[in-house]
TORPA-193021 format. One line per 4 residues: for each residue y, z, x of N, C-alpha, C, CB. Coordinates in Angstrom, 3 decimals, decimal comma. Glycine has a CB too. Layout:
Y Z X Y Z X Y Z X Y Z X | ...
***
This chain:
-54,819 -60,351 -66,554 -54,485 -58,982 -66,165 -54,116 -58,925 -64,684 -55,665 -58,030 -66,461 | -54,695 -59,393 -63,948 -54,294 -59,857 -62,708 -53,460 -60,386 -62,075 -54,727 -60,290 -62,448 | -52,630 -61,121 -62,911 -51,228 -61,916 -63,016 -50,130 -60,744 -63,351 -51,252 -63,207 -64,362 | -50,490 -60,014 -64,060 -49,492 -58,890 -65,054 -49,167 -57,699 -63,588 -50,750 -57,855 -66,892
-50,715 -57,515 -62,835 -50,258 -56,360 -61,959 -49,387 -56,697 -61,170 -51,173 -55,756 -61,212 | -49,569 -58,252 -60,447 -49,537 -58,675 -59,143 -48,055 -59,106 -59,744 -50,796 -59,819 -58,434 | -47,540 -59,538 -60,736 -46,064 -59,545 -61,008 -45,165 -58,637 -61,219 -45,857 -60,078 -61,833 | -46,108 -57,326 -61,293 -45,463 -55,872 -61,472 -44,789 -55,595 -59,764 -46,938 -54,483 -62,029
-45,453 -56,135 -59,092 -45,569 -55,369 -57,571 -44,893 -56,532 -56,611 -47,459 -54,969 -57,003 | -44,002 -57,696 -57,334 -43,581 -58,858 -56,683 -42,259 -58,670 -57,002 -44,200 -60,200 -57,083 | -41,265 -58,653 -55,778 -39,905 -58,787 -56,599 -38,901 -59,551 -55,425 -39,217 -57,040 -57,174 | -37,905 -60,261 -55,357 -37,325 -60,860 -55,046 -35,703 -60,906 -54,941 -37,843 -61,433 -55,478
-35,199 -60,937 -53,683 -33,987 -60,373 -53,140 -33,133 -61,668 -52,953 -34,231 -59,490 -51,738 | -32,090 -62,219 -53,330 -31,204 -63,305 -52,644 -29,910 -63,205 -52,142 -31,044 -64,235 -53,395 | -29,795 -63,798 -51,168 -28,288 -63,814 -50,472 -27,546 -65,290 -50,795 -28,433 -63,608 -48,613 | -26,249 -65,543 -51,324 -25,914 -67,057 -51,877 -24,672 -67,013 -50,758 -25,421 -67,320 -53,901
-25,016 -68,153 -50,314 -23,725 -68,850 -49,821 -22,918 -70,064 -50,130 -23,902 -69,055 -48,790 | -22,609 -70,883 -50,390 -21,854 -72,026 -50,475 -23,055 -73,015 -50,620 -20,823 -72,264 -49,209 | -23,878 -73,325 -49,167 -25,081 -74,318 -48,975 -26,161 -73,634 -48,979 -25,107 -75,128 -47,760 | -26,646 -72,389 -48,924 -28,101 -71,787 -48,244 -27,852 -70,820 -49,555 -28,219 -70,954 -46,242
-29,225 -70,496 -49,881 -29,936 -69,154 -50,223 -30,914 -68,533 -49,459 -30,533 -69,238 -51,339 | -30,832 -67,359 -48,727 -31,900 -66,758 -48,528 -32,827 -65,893 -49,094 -31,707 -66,425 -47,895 | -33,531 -65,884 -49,067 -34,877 -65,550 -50,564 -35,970 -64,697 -49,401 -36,021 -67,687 -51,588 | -35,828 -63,277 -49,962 -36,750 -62,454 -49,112 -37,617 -61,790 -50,270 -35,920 -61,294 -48,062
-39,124 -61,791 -50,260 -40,284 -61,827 -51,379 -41,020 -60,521 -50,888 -41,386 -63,365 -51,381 | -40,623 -59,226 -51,573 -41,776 -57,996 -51,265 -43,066 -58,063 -52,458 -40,891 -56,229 -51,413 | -44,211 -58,552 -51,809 -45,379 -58,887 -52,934 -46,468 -57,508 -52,100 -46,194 -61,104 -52,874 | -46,689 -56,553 -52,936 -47,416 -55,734 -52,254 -46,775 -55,118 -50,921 -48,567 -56,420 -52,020
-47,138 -55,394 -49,852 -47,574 -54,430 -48,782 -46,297 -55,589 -47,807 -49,781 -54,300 -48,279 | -45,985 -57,130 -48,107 -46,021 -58,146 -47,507 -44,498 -58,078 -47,281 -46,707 -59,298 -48,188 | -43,623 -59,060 -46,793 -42,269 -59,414 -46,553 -42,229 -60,363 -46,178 -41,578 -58,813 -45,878 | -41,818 -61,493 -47,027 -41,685 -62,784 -46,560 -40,299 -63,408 -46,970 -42,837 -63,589 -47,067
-39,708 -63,883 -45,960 -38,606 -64,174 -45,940 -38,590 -66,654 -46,321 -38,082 -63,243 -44,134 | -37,518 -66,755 -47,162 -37,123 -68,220 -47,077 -35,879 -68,653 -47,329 -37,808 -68,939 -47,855 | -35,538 -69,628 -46,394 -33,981 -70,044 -46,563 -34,161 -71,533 -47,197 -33,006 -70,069 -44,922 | -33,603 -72,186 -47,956 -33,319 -73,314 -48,805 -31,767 -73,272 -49,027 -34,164 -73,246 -50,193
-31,769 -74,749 -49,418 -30,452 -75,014 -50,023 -30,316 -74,602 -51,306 -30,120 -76,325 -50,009 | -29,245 -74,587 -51,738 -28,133 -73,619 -52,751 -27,702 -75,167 -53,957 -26,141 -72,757 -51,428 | -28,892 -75,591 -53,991 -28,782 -76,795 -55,272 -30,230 -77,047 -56,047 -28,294 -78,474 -54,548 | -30,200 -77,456 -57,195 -31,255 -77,862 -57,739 -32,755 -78,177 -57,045 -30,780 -78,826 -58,263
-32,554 -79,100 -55,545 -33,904 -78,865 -55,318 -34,324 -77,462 -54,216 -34,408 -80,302 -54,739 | -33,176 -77,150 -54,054 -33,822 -75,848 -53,395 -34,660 -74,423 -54,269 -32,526 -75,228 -52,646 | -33,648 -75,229 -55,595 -34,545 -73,821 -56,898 -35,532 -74,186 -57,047 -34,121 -73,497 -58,559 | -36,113 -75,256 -56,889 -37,470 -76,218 -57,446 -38,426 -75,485 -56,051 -37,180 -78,574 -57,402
-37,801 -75,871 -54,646 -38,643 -75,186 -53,865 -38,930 -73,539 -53,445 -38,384 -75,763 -52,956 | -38,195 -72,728 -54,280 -38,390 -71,645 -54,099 -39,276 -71,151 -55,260 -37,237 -71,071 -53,871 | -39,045 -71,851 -56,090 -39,711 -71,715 -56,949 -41,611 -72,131 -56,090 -38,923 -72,698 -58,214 | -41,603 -73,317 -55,936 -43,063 -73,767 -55,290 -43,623 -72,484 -54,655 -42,941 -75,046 -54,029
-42,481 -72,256 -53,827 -43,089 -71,591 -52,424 -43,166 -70,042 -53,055 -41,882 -71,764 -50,767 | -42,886 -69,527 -54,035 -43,669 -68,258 -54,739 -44,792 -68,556 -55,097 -43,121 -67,673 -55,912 | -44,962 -69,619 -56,144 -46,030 -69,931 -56,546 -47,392 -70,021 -55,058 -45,607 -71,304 -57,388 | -47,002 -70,673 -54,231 -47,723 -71,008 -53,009 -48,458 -69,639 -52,537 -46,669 -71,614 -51,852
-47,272 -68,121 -52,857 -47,477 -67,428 -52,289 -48,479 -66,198 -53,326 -46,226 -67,243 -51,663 | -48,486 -67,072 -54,152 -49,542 -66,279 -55,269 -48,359 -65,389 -56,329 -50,872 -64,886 -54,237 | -47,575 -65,739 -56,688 -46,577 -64,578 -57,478 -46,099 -65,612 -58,382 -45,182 -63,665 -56,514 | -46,372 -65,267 -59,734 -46,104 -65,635 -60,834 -44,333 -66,254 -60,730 -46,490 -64,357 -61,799
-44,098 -66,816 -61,467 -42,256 -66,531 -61,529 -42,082 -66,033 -62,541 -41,155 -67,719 -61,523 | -43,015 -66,492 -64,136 -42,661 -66,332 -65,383 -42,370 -64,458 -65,056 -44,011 -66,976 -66,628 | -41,074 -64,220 -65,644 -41,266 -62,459 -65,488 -40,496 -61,370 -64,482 -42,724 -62,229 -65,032 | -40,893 -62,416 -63,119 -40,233 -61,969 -61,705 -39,201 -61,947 -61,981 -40,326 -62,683 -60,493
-39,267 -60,282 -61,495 -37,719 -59,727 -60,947 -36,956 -60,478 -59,707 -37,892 -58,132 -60,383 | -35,958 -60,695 -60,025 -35,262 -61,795 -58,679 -33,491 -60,697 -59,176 -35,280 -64,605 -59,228 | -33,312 -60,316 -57,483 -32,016 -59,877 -57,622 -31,023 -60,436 -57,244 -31,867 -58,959 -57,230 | -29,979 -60,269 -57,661 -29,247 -60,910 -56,348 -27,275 -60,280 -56,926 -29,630 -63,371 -56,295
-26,159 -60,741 -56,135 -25,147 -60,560 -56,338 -24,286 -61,501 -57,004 -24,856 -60,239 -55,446 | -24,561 -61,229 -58,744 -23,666 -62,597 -59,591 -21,631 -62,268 -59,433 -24,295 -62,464 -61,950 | -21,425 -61,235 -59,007 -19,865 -60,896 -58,377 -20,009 -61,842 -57,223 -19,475 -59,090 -57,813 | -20,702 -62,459 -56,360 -20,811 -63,190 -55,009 -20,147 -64,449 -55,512 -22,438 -63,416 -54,332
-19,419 -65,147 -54,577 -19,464 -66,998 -54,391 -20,686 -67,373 -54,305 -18,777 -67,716 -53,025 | -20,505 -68,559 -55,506 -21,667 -69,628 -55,346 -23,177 -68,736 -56,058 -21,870 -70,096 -53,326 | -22,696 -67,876 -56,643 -24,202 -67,269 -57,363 -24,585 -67,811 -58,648 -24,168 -65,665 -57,689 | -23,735 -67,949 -59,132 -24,176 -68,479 -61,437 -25,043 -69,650 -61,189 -22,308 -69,375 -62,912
-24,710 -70,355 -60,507 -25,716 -71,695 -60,536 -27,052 -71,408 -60,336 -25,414 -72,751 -59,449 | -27,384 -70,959 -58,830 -28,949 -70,711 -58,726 -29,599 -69,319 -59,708 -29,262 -70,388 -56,960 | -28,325 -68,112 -60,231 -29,024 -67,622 -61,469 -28,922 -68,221 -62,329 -28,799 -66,595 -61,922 | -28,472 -68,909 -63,031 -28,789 -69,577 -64,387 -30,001 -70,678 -64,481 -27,480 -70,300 -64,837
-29,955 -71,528 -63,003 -31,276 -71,869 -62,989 -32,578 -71,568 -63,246 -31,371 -72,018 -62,352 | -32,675 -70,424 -62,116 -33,768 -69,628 -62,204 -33,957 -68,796 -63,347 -33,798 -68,907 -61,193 | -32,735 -68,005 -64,220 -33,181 -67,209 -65,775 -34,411 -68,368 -66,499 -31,384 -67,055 -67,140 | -33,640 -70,053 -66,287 -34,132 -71,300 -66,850 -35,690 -71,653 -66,796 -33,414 -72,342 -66,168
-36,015 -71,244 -65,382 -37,061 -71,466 -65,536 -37,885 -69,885 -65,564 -37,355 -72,505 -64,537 | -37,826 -69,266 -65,925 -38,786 -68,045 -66,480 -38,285 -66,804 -65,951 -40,380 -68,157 -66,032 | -37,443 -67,109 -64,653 -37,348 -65,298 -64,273 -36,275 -64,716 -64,485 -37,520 -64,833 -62,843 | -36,771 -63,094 -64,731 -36,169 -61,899 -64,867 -34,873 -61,825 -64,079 -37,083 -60,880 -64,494
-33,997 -62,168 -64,050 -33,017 -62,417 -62,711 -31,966 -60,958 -63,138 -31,952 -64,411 -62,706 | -31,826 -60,487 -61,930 -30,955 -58,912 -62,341 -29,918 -58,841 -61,807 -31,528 -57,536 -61,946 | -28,715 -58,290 -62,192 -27,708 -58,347 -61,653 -27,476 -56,711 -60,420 -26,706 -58,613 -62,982 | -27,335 -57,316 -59,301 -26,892 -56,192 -58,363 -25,481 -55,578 -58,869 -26,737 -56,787 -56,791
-25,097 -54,755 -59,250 -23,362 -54,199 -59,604 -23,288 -53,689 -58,667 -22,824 -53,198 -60,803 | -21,805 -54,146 -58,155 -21,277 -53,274 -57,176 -21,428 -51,977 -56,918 -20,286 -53,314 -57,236 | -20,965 -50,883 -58,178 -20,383 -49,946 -57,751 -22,092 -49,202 -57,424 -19,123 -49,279 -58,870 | -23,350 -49,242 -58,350 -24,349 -48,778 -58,493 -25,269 -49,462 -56,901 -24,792 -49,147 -60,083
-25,511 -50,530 -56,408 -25,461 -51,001 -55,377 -24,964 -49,894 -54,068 -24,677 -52,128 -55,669 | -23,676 -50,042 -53,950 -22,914 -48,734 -53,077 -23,558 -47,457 -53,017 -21,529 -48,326 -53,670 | -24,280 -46,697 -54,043 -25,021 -45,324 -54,202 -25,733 -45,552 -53,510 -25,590 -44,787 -55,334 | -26,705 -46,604 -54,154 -28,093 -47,053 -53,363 -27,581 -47,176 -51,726 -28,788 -48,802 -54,032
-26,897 -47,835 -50,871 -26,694 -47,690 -49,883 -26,684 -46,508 -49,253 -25,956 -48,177 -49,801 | -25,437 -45,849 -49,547 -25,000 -44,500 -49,587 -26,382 -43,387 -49,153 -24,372 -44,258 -51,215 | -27,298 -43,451 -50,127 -28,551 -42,877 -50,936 -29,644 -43,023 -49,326 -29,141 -44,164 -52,738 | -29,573 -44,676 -48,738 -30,451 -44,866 -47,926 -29,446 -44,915 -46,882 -31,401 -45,956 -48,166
-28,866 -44,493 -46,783 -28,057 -44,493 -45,159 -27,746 -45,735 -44,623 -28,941 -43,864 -43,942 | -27,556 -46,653 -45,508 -27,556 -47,802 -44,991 -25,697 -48,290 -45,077 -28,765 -48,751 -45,894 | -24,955 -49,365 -44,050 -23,544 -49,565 -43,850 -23,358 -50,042 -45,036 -23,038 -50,417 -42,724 | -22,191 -50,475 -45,704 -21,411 -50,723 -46,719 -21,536 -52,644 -47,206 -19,835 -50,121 -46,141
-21,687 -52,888 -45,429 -21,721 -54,696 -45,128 -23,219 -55,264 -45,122 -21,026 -55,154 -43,392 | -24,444 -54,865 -45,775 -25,030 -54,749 -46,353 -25,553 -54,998 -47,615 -24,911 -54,294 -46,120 | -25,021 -54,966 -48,411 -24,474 -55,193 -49,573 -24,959 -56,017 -49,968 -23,396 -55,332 -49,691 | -24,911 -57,433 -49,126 -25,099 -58,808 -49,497 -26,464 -59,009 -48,843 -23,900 -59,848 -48,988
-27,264 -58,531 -48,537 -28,001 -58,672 -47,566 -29,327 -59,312 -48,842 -28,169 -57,108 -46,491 | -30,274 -60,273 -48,092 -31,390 -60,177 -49,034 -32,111 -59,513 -49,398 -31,979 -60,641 -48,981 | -32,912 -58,808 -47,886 -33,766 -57,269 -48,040 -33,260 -56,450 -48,669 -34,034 -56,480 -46,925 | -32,284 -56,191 -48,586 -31,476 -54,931 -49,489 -31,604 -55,076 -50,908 -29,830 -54,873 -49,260
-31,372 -56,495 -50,887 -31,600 -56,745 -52,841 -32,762 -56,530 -52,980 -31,366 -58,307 -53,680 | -33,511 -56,903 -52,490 -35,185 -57,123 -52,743 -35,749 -55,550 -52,899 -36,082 -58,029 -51,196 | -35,355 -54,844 -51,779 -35,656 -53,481 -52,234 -34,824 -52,485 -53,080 -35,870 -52,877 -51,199 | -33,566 -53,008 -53,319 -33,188 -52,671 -54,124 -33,565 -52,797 -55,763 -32,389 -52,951 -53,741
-33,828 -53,971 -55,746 -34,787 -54,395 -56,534 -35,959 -54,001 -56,952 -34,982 -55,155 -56,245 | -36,966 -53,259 -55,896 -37,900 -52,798 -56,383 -37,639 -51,489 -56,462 -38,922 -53,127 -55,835 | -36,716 -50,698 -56,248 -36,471 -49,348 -55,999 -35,645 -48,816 -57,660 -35,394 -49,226 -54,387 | -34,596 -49,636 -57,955 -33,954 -49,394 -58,941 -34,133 -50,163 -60,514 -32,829 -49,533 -58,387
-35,063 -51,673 -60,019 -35,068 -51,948 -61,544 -33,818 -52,176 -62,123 -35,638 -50,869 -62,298 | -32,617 -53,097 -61,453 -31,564 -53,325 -62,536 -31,604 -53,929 -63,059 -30,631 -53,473 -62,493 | -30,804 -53,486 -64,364 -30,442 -54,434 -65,834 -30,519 -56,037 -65,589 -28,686 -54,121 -66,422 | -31,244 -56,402 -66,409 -31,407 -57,947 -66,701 -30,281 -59,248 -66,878 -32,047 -57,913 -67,910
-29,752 -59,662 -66,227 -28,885 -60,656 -66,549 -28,726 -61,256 -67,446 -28,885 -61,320 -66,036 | -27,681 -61,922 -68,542 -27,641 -62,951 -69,414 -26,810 -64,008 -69,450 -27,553 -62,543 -70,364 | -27,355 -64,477 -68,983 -26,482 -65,980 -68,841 -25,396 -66,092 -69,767 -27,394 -67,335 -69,153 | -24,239 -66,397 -69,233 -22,758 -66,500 -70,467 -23,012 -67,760 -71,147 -20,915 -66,646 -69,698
-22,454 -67,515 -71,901 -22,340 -68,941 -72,680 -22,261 -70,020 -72,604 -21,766 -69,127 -73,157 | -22,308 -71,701 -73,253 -21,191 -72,474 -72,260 -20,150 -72,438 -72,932 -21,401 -73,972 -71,826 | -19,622 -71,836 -73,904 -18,014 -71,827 -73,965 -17,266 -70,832 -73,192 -17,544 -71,609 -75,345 | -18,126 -69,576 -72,715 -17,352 -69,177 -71,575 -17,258 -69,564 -70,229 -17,533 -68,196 -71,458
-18,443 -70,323 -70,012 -18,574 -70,825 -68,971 -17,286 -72,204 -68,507 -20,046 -71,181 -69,114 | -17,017 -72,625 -70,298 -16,279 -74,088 -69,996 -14,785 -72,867 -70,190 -16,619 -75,926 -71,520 | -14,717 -71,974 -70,071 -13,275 -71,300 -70,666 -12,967 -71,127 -68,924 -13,367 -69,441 -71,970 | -13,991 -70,534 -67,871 -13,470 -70,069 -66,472 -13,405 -71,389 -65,948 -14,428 -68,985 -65,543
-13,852 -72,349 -66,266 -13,729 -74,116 -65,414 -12,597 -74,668 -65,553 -14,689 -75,393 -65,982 | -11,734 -74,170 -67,239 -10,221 -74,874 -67,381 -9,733 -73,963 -66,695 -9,419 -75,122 -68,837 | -9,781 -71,971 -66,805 -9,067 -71,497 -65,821 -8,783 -71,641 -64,671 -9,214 -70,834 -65,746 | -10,240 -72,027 -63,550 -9,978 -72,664 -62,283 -9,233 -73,458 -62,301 -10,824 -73,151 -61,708
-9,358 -74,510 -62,942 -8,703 -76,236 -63,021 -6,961 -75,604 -63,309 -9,592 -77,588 -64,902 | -6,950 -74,711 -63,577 -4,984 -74,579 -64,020 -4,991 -73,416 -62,967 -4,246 -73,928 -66,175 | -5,601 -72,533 -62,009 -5,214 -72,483 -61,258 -4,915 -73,007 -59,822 -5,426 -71,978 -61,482 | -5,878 -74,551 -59,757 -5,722 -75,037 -58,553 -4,358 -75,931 -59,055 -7,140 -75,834 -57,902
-3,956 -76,310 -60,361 -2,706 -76,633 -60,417 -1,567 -76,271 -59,964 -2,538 -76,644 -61,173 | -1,772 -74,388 -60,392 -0,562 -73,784 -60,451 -0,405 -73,684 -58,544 -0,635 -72,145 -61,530 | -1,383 -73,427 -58,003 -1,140 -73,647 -56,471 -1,148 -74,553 -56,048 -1,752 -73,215 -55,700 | -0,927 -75,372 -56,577 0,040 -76,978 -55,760 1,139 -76,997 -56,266 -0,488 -78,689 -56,041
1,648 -76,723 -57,342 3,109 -76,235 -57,774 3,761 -75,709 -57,176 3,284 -75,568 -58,605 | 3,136 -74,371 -56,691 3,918 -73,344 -55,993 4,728 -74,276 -54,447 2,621 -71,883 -55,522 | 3,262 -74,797 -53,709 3,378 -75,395 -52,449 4,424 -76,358 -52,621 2,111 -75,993 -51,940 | 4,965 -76,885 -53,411 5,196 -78,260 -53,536 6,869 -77,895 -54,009 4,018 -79,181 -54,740
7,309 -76,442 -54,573 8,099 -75,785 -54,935 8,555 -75,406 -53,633 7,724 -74,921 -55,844 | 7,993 -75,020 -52,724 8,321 -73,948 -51,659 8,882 -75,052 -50,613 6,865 -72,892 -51,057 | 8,623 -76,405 -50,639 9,279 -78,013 -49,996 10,432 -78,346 -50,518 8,414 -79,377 -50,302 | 10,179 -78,102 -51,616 11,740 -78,452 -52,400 13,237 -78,042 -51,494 11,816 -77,365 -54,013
13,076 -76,970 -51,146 14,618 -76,496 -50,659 14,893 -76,485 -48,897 14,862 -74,726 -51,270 | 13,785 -76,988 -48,630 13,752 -78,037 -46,972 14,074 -78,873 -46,912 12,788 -78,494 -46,276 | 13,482 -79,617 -48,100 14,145 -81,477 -48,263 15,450 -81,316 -48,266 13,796 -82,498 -49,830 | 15,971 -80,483 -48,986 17,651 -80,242 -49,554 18,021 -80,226 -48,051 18,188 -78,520 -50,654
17,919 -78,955 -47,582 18,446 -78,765 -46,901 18,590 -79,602 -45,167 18,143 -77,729 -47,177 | 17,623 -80,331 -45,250 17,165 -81,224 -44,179 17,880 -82,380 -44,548 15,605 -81,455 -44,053 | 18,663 -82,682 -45,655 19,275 -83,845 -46,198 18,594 -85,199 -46,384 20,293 -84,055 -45,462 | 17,427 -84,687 -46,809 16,072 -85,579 -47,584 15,786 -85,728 -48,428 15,086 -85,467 -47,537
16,984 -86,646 -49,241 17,191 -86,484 -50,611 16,545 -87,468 -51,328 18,509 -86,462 -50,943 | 15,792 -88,347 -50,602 15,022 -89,398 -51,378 13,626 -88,743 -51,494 14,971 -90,929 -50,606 | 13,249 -88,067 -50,343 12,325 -86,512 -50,739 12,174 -85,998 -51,914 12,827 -85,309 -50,187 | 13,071 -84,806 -51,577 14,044 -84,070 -52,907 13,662 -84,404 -54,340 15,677 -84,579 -52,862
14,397 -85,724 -54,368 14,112 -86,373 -55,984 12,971 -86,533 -56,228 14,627 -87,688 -56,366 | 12,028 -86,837 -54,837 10,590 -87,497 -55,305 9,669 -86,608 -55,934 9,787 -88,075 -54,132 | 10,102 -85,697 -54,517 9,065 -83,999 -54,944 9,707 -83,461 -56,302 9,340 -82,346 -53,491 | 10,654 -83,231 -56,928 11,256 -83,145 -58,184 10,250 -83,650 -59,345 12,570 -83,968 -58,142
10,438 -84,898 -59,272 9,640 -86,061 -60,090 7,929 -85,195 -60,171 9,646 -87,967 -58,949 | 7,224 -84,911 -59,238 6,144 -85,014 -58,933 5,400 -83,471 -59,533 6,171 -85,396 -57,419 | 6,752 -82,671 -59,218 6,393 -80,961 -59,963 6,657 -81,240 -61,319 7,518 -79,439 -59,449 | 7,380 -82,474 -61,907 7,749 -82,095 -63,153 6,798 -82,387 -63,895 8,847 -82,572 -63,606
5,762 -83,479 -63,091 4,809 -83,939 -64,050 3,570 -82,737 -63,503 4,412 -85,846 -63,890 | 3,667 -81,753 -62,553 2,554 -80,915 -62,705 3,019 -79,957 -63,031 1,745 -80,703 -61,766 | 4,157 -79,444 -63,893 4,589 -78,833 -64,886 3,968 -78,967 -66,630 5,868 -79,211 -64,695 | 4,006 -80,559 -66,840 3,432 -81,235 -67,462 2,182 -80,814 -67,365 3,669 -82,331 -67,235
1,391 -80,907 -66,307 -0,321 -80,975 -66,219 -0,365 -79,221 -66,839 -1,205 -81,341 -64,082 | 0,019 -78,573 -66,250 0,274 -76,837 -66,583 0,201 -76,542 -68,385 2,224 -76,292 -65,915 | 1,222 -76,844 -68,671 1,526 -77,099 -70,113 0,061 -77,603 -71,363 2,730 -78,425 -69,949 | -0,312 -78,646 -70,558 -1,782 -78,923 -71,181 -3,201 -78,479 -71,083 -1,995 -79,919 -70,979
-3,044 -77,691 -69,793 -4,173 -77,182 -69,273 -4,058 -75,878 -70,691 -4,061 -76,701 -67,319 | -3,117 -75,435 -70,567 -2,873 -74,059 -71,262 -2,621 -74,256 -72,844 -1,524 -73,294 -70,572 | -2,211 -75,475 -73,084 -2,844 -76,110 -74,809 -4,053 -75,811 -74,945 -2,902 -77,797 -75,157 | -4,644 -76,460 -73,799 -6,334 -76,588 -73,996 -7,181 -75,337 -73,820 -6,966 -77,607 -72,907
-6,963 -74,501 -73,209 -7,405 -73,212 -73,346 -7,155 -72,644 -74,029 -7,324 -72,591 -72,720 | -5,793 -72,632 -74,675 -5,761 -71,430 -76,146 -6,508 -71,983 -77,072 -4,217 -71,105 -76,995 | -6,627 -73,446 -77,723 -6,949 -74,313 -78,359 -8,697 -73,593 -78,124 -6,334 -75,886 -77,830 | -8,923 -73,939 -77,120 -10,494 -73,580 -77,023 -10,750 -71,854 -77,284 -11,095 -74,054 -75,300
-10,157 -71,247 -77,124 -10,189 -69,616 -77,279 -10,733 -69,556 -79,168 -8,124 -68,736 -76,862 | -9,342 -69,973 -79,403 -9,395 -70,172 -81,321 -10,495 -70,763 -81,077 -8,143 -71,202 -82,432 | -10,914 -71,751 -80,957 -12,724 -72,246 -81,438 -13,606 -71,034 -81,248 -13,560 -73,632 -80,280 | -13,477 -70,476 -79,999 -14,744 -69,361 -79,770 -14,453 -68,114 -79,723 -15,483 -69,475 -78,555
-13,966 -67,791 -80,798 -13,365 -66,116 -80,684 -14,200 -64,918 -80,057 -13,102 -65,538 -82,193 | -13,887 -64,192 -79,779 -14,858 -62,815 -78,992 -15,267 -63,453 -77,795 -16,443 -62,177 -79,883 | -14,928 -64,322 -77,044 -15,601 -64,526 -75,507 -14,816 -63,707 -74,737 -15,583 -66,091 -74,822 | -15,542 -62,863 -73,804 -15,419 -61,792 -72,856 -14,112 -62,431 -72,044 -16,916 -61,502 -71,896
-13,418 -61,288 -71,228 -12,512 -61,946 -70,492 -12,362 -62,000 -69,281 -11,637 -61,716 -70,757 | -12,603 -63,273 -68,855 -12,600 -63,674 -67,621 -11,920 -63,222 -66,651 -12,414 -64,635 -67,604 | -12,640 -63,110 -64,993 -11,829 -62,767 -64,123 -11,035 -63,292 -63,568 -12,174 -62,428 -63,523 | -10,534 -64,790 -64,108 -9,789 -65,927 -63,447 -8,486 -65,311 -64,475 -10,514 -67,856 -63,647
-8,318 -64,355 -65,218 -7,484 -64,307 -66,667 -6,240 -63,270 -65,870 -8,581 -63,402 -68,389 | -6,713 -62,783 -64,336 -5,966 -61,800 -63,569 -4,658 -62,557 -63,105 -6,852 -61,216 -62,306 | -4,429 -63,577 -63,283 -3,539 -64,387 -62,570 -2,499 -64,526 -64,169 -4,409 -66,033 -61,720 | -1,381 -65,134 -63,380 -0,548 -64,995 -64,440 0,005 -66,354 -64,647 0,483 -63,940 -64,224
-0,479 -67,069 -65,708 -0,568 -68,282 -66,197 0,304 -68,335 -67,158 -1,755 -68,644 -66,574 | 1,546 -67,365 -67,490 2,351 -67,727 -68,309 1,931 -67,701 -69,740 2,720 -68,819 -67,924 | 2,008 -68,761 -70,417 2,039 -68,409 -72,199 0,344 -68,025 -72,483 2,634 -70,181 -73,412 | -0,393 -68,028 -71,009 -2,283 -67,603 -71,935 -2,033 -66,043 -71,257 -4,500 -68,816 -71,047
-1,041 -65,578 -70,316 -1,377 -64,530 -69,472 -1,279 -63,238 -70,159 -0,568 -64,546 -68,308 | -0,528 -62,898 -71,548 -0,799 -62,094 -72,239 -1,741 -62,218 -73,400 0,150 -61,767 -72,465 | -2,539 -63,154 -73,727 -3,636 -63,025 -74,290 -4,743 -62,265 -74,395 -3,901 -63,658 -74,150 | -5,551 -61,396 -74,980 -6,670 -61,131 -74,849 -7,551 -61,794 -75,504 -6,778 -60,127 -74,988
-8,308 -62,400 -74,720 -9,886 -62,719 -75,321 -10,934 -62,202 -75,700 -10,467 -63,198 -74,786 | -11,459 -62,142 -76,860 -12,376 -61,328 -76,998 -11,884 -60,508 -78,848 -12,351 -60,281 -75,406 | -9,811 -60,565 -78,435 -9,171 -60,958 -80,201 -9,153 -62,052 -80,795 -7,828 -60,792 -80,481 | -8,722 -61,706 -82,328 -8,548 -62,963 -82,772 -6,829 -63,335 -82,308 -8,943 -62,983 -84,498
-6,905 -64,511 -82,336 -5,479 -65,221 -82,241 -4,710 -65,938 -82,768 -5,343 -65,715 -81,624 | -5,106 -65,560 -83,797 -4,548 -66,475 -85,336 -2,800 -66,097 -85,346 -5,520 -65,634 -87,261 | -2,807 -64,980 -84,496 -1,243 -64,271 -84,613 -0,226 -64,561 -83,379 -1,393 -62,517 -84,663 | -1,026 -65,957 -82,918 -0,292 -66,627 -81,773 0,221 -65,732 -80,527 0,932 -67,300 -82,380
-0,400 -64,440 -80,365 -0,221 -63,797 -78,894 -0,123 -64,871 -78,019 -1,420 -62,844 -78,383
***
């Protein structure tokens, strides 16, 4: 019973960056702030260092911003090992500011989650799938294609014109085969769509990838959209 209160009254705020998480812990009356790295053993030690600090994890509310860079990893971890992990939403986030007089750049802040966190109680996170998860990894992967295409397109008519024609042909040669790479990336994603029908649609899906860019996910596609 003692575990049940003292996890009622513990909640947990994060800020993600690239390398660091900062992890600010309102347990009662207290404010304790920790920075770790933004990989596997830093979840292991934040994890410790609650425990250290007397606060359950199984349960704990942990907030943080899954719209942020570099957030799905340390939440999916942490859902993994027992906690409640909540998603901050933008637009509901903004009120709360708004609400406490607090600036807009903020937002990201840890304290802010943390009391936001204990103030609002947001909705529970659920980890996506891994077929959606493997659906935004080919999207990345064909968009860091399609932007070396572009770059490599935008050289093309310098060489010409610079009369760098052993250039020219080379860079030619070199888009045609990441024309090629394009072409398969986007086999492989429709291909994978048909396996997992109804997966939500991604925010990587805003870009215009040609034969997947009028697709919706989430239909069936038996009718070759």
């Amino acid at each position: 019973m003692k575990d049940a209160i003292k996890q009622e009254t513990a909640f947990v705020g994060i800020e993600t960056s690239k390398l660091l998480l900062k992890a600010v812990l309102r347990s009662g009356g207290d404010v304790l702030c920790k920075v770790l790295e933004n990989d596997m053993a830093g979840y292991r030690w934040l994890r410790s260092w609650l425990q250290r600090n007397d606060v359950p994890v199984m349960g704990l509310r942990v907030c943080m911003r899954l719209d942020a860079p570099y957030s799905e990893a340390p939440a999916r971890a942490l859902a993994d090992m027992g906690m409640l992990v909540c998603d901050a939403q933008p637009a509901q986030l903004a009120d709360y500011l708004r609400n406490q007089g607090l600036p807009a750049n903020a937002a990201h802040s840890a304290v802010v989650l943390a009391n936001y966190c204990k103030d609002e109680r947001p909705a529970r996170w659920t980890p996506p799938s891994p077929a959606y998860v493997e659906l935004r990894l080919w999207l990345r992967r064909l968009h860091a294609i399609v932007g070396v295409r572009k770059q490599e397109s935008a050289r093309l008519d310098a060489h010409l014109q610079a009369g760098q024609h052993a250039l020219h042909a080379l860079l030619r040669q070199q888009i045609a085969c990441l024309d090629a790479q394009i072409r398969q990336h986007e086999t492989a994603i429709l291909e994978h769509v048909r396996r997992h029908p109804g997966l939500p649609r991604p925010p990587e899906l805003a870009g215009d990838y040609q034969r997947i860019a009028r697709y919706s996910v989430g239909a069936s596609l038996a009718g070759g959209r």
